[in-house]
C-alpha positions in Angstrom: -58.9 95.1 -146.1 -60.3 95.4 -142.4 -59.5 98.2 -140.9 -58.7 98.4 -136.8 -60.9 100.6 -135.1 -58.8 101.6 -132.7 -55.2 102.2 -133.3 -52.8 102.8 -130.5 -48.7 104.3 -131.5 -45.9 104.5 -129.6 -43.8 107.3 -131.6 -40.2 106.7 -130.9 -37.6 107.7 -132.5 -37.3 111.7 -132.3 -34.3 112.2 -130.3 -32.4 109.7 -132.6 -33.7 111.2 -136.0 -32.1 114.4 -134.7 -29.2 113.3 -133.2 -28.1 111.0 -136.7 -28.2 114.7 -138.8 -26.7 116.4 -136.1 -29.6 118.3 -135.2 -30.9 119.2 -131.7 -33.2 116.7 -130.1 -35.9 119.3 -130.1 -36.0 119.6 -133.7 -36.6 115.6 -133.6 -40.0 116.3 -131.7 -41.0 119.0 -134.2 -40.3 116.9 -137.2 -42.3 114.3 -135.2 -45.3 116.7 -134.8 -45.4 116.8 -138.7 -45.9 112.9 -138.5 -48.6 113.1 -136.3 -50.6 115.8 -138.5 -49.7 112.9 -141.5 -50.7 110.2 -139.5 -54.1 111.8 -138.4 -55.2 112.9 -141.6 -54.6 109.2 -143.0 -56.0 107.6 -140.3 -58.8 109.6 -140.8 -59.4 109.3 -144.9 -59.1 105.1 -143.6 -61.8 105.3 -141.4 -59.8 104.4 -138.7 -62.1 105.6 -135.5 -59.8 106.2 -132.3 -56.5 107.0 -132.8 -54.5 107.2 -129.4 -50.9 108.2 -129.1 -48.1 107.9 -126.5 -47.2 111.2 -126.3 -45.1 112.3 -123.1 -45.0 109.6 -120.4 -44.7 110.2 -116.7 -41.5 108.9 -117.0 -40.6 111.8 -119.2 -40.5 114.0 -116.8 -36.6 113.2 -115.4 -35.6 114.1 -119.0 -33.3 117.4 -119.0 -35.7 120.5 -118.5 -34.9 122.1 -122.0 -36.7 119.1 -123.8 -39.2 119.0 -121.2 -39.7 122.6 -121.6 -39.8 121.9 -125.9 -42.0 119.4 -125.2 -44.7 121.4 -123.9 -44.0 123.8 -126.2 -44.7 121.7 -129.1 -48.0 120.4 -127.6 -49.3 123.6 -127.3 -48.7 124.4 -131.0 -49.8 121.3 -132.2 -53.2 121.8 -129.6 -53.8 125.3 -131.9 -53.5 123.6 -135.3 -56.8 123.4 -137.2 -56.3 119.7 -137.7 -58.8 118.7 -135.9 -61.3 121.3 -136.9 -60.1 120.1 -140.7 -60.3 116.8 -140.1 -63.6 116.5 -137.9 -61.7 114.7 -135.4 -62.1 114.9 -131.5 -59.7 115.2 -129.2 -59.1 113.4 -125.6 -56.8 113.5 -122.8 -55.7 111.0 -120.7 -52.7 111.1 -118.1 -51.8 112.7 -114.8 -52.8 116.0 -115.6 -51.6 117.7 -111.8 -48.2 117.7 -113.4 -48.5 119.5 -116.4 -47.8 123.7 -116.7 -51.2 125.3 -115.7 -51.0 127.7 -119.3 -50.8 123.8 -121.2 -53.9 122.1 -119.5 -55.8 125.4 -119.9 -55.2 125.0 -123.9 -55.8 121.3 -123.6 -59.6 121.8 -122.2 -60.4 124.4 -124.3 -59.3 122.4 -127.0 -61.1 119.4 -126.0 -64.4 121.5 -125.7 -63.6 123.2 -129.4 -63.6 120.0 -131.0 -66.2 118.3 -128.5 -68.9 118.5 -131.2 -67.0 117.2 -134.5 -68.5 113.7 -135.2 -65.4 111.8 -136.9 -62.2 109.8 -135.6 -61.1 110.3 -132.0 -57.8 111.1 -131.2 -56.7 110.3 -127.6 -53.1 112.2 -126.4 -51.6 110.2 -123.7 -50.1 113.0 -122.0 -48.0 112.9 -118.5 -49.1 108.9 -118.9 -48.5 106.0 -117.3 -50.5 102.8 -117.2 -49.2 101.7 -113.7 -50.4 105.1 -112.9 -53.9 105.1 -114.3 -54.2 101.5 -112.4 -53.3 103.0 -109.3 -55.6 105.9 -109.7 -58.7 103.5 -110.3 -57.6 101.0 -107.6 -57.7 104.0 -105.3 -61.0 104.9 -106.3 -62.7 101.3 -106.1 -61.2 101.2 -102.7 -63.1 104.3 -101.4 -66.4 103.5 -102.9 -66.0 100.0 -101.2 -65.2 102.1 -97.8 -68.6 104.2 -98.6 -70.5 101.5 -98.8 -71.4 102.5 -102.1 -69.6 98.9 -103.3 -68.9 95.9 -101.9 -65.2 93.9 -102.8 -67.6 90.9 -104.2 -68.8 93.1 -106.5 -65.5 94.3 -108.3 -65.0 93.1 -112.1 -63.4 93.4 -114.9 -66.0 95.8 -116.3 -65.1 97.7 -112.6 -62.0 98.4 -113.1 -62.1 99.4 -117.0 -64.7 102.0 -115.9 -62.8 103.4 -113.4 -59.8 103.9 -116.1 -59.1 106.9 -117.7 -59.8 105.1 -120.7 -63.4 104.3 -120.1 -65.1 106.1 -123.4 -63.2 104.0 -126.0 -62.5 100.4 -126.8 -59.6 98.9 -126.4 -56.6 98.9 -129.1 -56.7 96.6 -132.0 -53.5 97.3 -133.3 -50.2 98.7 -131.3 -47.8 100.1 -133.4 -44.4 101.2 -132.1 -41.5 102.6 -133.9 -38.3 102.9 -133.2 -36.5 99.6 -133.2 -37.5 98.8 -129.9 -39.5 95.8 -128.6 -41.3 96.8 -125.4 -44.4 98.5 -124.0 -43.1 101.1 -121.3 -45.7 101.4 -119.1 -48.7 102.0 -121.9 -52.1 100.8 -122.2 -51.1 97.7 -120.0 -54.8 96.7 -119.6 -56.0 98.0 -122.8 -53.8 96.1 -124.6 -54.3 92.8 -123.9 -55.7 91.7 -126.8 -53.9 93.9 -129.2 -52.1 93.0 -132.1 -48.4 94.1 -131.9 -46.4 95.9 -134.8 -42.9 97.1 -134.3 -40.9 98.7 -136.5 -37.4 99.9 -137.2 -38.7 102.9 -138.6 -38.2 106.4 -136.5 -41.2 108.4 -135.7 -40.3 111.1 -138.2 -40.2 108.9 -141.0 -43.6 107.1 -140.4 -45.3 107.5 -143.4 -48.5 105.9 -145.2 -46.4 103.0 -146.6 -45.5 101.7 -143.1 -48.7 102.5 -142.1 -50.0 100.3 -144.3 -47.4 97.4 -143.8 -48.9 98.0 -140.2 -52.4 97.3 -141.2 -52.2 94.5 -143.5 -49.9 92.8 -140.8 -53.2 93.2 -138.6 -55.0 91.8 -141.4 -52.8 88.3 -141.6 -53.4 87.7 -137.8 -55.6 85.4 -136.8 -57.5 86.9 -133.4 -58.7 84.5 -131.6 -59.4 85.7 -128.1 -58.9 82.4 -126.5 -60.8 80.2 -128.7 -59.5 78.0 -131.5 -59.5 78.5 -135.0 -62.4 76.7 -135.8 -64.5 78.4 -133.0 -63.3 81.8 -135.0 -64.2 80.2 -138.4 -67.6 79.5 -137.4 
């Protein structure tokens, strides 16, 4: 079975694991904490090398401030697990970090630089994300390098703007999984994804396990990707 080497997750489904036991929605997000610390480690044992996850979007912020607040909360805790040290993995940031507490971003960096040197999978947190967002942000920045002088507007590529995403150290996503029933992207990876394999499930975040993570992957495994060409161009 071939592996993707870059699996991107969209874990949805906390608020409505809680809310069908009659639990607070926080308690949902902690469950789905335990997922992720599930998800890395078998993700890891695959050999699965980036591992990028949808973890607060900018959107998120107009949610009620209690959540918001548990939110946080939870990233911090999850930022001082040893998983990563455990698991050799390295961790990554992306998103609009001028919106996040100052006492959270501090524990983010440090974090990042803890496990800067461990040489396994890397896992990317999405955080305060949007893709529209990260477009803007490197349109932006294209624009005032044209205004220096330091680029010209016949110049600009594809391989321009990737490098001017926040994403520009990893490949794009083979393999998108979402959970939760529904069947859209909301504003994630939009560029990065355009070649992606799509997986959605009716599965909630908290109950992601190894079996549906595998249905995931073997689904990946009976597509055909074909970047444009035809099958026998592939075949060959």
């Amino acid at each position: 079975m071939k592996i993707p080497q870059h699996i991107a997750i969209i874990m949805d489904g906390n608020g409505r694991w809680a809310k069908a036991r009659g639990l607070n929605r926080s308690m949902g997000h902690q469950e789905g904490v335990e997922t992720v610390r599930r998800i890395t480690t078998l993700c890891t044992n695959l050999g699965v090398k980036y591992l990028t996850l949808y973890t607060f979007s900018t959107e998120n912020w107009n949610r009620p401030e209690p959540e918001v607040a548990a939110l946080m909360a939870l990233i911090l805790e999850a930022l001082e697990e040893e998983i990563f040290m455990k698991n050799n993995v390295r961790m990554r940031i992306i998103g609009d970090l001028s919106r996040v507490p100052d006492h959270v971003v501090r524990s983010i960096r440090h974090c990042e630089e803890r496990t800067s040197v461990n040489t396994g999978m890397t896992m990317v947190i999405a955080l305060s994300y949007s893709s529209k967002w990260e477009i803007t942000e490197a349109v932006r920045q294209i624009a005032q390098e044209c205004s220096e002088g330091s680029m010209q507007p016949a110049d600009i590529t594809e391989d321009t703007i990737t490098q001017h995403l926040t994403t520009n150290f990893m490949p794009d996503p083979d393999l998108l999984i979402r959970t939760g029933g529904e069947l859209r992207l909301s504003n994630y990876l939009l560029w990065q994804l355009a070649y992606a394999e799509f997986f959605f499930t009716d599965v909630l975040w908290p109950d992601f396990d190894e079996t549906h993570l595998m249905q995931a992957i073997e689904a990946y495994n009976a597509r055909e990707r074909r970047y444009g060409k035809t099958s026998e161009q592939v075949t060959k």
